[in-house]
C-alpha positions in Angstrom: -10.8 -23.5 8.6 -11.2 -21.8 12.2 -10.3 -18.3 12.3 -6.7 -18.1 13.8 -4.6 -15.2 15.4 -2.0 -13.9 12.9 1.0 -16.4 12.8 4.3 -15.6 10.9 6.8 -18.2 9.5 10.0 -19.2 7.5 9.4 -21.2 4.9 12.3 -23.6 6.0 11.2 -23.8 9.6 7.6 -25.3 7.6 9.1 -27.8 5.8 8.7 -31.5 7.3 5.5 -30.4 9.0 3.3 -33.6 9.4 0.0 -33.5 7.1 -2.9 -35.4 8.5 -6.4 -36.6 6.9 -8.7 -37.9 8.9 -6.6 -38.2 12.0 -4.1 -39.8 10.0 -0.7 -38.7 8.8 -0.8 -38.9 5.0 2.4 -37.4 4.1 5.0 -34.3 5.4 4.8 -30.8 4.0 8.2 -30.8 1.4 6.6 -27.1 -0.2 4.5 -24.1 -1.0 2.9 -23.0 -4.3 1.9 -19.7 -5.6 0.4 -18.9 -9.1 3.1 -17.1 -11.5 2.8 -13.9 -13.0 0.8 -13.0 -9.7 1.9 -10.3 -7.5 -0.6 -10.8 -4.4 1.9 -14.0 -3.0 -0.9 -15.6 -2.0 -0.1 -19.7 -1.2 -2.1 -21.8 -3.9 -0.9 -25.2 -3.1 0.4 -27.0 -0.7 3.2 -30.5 -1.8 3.0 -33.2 0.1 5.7 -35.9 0.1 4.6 -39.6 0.9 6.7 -42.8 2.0 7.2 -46.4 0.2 7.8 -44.4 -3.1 3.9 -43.0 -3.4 3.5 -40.4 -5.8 3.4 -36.7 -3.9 0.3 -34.9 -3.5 -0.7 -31.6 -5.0 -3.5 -30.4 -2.7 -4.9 -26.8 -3.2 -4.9 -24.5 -0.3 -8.7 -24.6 -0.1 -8.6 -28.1 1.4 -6.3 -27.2 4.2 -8.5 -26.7 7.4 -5.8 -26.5 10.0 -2.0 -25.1 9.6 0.3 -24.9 11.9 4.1 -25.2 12.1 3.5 -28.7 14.4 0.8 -29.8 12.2 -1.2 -29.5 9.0 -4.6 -31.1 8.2 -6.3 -31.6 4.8 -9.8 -31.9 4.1 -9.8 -34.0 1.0 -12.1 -37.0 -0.2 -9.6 -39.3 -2.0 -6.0 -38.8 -1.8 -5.2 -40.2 -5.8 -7.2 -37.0 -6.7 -4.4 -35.3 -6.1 -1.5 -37.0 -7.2 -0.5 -34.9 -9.6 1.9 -32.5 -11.0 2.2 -28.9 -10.4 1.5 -27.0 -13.9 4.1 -24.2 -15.3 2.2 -21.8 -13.8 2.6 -22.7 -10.5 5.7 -21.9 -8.7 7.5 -23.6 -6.1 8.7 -22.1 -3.5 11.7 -23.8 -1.9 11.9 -25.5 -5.4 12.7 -23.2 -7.5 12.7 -19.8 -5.5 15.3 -20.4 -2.4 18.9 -20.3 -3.3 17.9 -18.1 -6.4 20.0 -14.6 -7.0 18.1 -11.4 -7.0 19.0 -9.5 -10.2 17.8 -5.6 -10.2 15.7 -3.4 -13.1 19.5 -3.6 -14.6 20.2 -7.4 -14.3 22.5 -6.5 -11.4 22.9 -9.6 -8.0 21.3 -7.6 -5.5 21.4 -11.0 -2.8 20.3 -14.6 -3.0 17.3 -15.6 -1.6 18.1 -17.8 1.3 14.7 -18.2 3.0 11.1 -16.9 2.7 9.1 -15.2 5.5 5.2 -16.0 5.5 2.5 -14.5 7.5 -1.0 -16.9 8.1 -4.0 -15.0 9.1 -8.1 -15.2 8.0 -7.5 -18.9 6.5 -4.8 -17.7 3.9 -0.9 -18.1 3.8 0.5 -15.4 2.4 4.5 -14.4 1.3 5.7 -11.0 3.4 9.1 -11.0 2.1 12.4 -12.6 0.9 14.7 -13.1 3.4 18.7 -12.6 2.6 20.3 -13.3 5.9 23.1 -15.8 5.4 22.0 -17.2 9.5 19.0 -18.4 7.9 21.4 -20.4 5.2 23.4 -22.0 8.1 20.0 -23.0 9.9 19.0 -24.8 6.3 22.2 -26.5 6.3 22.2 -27.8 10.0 24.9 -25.3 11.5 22.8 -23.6 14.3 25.3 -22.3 15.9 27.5 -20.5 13.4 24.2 -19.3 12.5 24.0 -18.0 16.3 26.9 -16.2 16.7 26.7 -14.6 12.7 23.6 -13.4 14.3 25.1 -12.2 17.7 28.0 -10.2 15.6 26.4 -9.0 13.0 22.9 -8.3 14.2 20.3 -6.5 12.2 22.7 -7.0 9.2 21.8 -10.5 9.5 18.3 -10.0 9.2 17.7 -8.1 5.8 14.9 -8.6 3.6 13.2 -7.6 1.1 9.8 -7.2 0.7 7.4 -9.5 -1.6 5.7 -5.9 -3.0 9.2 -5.1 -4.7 9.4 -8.3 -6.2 8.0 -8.4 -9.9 5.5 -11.1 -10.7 7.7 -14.9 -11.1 7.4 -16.0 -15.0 5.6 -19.1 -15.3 7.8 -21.8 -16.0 10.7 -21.5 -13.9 12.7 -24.4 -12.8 15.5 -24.6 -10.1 17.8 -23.7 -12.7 16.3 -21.3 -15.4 14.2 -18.2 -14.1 15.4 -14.9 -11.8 13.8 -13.4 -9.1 13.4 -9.8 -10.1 13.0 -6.3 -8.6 10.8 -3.3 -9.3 13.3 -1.4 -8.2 16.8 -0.4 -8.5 19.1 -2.0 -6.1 20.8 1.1 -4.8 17.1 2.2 -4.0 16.7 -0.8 -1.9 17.3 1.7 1.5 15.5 4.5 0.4 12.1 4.2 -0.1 10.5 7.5 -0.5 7.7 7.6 1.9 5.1 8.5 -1.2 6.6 5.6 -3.2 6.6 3.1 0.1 2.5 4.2 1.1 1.9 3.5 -2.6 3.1 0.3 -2.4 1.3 -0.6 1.1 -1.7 0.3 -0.7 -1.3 -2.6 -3.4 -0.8 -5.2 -0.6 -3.1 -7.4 1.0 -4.1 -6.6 5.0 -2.4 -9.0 5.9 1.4 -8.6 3.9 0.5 -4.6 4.8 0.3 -5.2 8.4 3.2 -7.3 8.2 5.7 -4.8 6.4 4.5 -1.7 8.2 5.4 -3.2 11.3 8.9 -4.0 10.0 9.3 -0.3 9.6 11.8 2.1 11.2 9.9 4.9 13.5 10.8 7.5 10.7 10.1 5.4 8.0 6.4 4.3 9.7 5.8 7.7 10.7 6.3 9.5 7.2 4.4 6.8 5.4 1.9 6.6 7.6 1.1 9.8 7.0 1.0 9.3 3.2 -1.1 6.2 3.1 -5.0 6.4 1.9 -6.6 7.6 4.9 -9.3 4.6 4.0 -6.4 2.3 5.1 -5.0 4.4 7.9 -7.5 3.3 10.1 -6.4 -0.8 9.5 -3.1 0.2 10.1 -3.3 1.9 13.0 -5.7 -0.8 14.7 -2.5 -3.6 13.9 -0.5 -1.6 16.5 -0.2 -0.9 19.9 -1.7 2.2 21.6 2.5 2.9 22.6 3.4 1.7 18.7 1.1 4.2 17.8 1.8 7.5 20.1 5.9 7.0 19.2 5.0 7.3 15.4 2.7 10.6 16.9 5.9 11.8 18.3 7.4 12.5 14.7 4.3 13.7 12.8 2.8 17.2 13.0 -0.5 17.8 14.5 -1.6 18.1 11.0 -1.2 15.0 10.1 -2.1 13.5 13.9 -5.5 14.9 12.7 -5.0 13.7 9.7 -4.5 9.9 10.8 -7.5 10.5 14.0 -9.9 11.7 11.9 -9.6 8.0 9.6 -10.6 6.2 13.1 -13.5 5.5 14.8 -14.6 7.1 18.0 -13.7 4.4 20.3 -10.1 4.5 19.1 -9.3 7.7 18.5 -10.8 9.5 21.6 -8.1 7.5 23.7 -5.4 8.0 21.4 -5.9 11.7 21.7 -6.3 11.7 26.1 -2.5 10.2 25.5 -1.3 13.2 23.6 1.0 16.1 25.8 -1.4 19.2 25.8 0.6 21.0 23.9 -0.6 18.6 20.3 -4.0 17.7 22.0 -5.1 21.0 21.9 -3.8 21.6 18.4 -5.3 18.1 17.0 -8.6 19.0 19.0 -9.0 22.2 17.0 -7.7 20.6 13.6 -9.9 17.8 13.9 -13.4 20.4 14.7 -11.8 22.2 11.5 -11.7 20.0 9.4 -15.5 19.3 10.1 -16.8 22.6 9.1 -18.5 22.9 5.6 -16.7 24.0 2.5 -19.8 26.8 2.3 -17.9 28.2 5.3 -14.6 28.1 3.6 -15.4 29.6 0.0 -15.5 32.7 -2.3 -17.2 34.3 -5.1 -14.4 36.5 -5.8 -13.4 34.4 -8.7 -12.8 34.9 -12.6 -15.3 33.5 -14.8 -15.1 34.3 -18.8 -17.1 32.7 -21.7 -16.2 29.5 -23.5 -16.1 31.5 -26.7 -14.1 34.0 -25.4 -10.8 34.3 -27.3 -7.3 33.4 -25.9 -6.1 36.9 -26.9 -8.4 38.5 -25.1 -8.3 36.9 -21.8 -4.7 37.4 -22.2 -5.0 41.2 -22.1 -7.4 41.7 -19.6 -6.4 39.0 -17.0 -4.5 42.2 -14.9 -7.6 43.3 -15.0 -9.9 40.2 -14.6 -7.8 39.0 -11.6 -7.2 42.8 -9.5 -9.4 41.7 -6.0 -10.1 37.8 -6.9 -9.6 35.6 -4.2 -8.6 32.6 -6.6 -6.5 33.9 -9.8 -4.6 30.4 -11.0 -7.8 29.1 -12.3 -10.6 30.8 -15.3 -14.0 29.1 -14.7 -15.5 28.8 -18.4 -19.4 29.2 -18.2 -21.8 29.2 -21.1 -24.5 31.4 -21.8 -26.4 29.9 -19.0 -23.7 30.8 -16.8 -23.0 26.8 -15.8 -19.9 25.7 -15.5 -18.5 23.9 -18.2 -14.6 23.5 -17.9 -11.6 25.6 -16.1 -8.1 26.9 -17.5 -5.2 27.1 -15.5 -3.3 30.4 -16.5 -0.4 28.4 -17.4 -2.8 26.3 -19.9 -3.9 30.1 -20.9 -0.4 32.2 -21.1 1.0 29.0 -23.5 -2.2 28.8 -25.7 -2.8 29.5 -29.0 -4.0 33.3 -29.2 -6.1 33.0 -31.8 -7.8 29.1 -29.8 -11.2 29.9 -27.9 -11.0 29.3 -24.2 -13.6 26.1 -25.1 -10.9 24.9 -27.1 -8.3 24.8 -24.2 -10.2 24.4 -21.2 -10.3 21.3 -18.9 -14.0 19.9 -19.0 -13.9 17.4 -16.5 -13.5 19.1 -13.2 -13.8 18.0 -9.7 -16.5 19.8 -8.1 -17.5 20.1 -4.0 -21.0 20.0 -2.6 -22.2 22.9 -0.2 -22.3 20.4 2.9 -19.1 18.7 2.0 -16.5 18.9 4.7 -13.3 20.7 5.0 -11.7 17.3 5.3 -12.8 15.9 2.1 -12.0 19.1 0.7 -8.6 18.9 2.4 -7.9 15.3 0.8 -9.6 16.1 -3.1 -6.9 18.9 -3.2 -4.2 16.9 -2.1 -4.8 14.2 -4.2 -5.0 16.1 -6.9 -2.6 18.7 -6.6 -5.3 21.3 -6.7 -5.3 25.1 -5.8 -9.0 25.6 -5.8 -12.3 23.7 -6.3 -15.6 25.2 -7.9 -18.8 24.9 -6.3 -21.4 25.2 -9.1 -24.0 24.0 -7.2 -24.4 27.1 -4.9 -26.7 29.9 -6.0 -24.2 31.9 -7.0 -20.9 29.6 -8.5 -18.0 30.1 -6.1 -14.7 28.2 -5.5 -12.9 26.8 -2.2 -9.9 27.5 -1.7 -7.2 25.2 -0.4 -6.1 25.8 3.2 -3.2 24.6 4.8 -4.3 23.2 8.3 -0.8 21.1 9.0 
């Protein structure tokens, strides 16, 4: 199948589409498969209805070389191959999805599910979300206009969805009349996303359903998630905007996090991005973005507290007045051995709770994250964040120090 520009469509609007073989029309599209117990919504199979009472074909989505809303072709050597029925795992869509209630984590009718909203892009059909706009009902049924003017009145309240990623996976057998469509989520959480939750979620979706969603996004909404994504995905976000999509998210995040995002990007894009910037936040992302390219050797300290595995609990207790008077970095005891290598750490909460009479190698963490010499401040920057840390060690320098986190937002 050619490589197409990203196309999105209703599920509805599909159905009837003529399917061609060979230059002939086999058959009209009557719907769309996925795989239960899947998340990904990824189309498996397409139905294909036939005149004269011929059985229906159930072709797999690898055969279909061309799709369009106008027309569909097929790629397949002998039709009878694939007259055959779909098996309980697969789901159909219009079938046994549309017309389906919503129920919530507490079996509570959120909406019904009166159309679906697919985007096609790389060769693949994929589900974005679940539309619940009653206009899209009154299309289905013929009634255009009613569907018009609920449209005009209502507007944007007519156009509620709800994304495919809050969906849980469909159990495999469902029929038209036995199964529910059920969310992750609570349905009074529907509106509120938090950010965190919302860039985690982004993060389990394909490109292509990501793209789709984040551009479905209010400005606040994009703009604080954005933020919160993996910066490794940043960077295929921000190339599925526009350069004026882009700069109004820009208008709502701190330089900080304009670095932040610029820093994810390649030269070609981000250079222009920052021209486009008022001086004001150019010359604060400018001096972010050379920050955050220094080396953590710049950025750390040997003023740290370091104590022997077989120290006792008691002990460190009594002296840590002592042990942290003139450290740099106090929250953390780095436990060496009689080498002096590192071999764990103890947060002073871990230590104030302990056991008095426990060694510290009894309560100290032994897998710890540690930092190169020639690592950058950025990487540092996002190994803190992700894990919530207050300091990294180092031991690889002559002398074992730690690097402090610094707050560059």
């Amino acid at each position: 199948m050619n490589t197409t520009p990203e196309q999105h469509y209703y599920l509805t609007d599909l159905l009837g589409t003529k399917v061609f073989l060979n230059g002939k029309k086999i058959g009209v599209l009557c719907d769309l498969a996925i795989h239960a117990e899947e998340k990904n919504g990824r189309i498996e199979h397409i139905l294909v209805s036939r005149r004269f009472g011929s059985p229906s074909l159930f072709i797999p989505w690898k055969f279909v070389s061309s799709f369009s809303q106008q027309e569909i072709k097929v790629t397949i050597a002998d039709t009878k191959n694939y007259e055959i029925d779909p098996e309980d795992h697969d789901v159909l869509l219009k079938s046994q999805v549309i017309d389906k209630r919503i129920i919530d984590t507490k079996d509570r009718e959120v909406e019904i599910a009166y159309d679906i909203r697919l985007v096609h892009k790389e060769n693949k059909l994929f589900i974005t979300d679940v539309d619940l706009g009653k206009s899209r009902m009154f299309k289905r049924l013929g009634m255009k206009t009613i569907g018009k003017i609920l449209h005009a009145v209502a507007g944007r309240m007519q156009e509620k969805s709800i994304s495919w990623n809050f969906i849980q996976p469909l159990p495999t057998g469902m029929t038209p009349f036995k199964g529910d469509i059920r969310l992750n989520i609570l349905k009074e959480n529907l509106s509120a996303i938090h950010p965190i939750d919302l860039a985690h979620m982004l993060e389990e979706m394909t490109h292509e359903q990501r793209s789709t969603i984040f551009k479905q996004l209010t400005l606040l909404q994009a703009s604080q998630t954005l933020g919160a994504i993996d910066p490794t995905l940043q960077r295929s976000i921000v190339e599925s905007l526009t350069k004026e999509k882009t700069l109004e998210l820009f208008d709502l995040m701190t330089p900080g996090q304009i670095a932040d995002v610029l820093a994810s990007l390649p030269a070609n894009i981000s250079r222009p991005l920052i021209h486009l910037l008022d001086e004001d936040t150019k010359s604060k992302v400018q001096a972010m973005l050379e920050k955050q390219e220094q080396y953590v050797e710049n950025l750390a300290t040997k003023k740290i507290i370091k104590c022997h595995k077989d120290n006792l609990v008691r002990k460190t207790q009594d002296s840590y007045a002592k042990l942290a008077k003139h450290k740099d970095v106090a929250m953390y005891i780095y436990i060496i051995n009689s080498e002096e290598q590192l071999v764990g750490v103890v947060d002073i909460k871990e230590l104030l709770e302990a056991t008095e009479t426990a060694t510290l190698g009894n309560i100290m963490i032994k897998n710890t994250m540690a930092l190169q010499p020639k690592d950058t401040y950025k990487k540092a920057a996002e190994i803190f964040a992700k894990y919530d840390f207050i300091s990294s060690i180092s031991p690889s320098f002559v002398q074992m120090v730690a690097v402090r986190a610094l707050n560059y937002s």
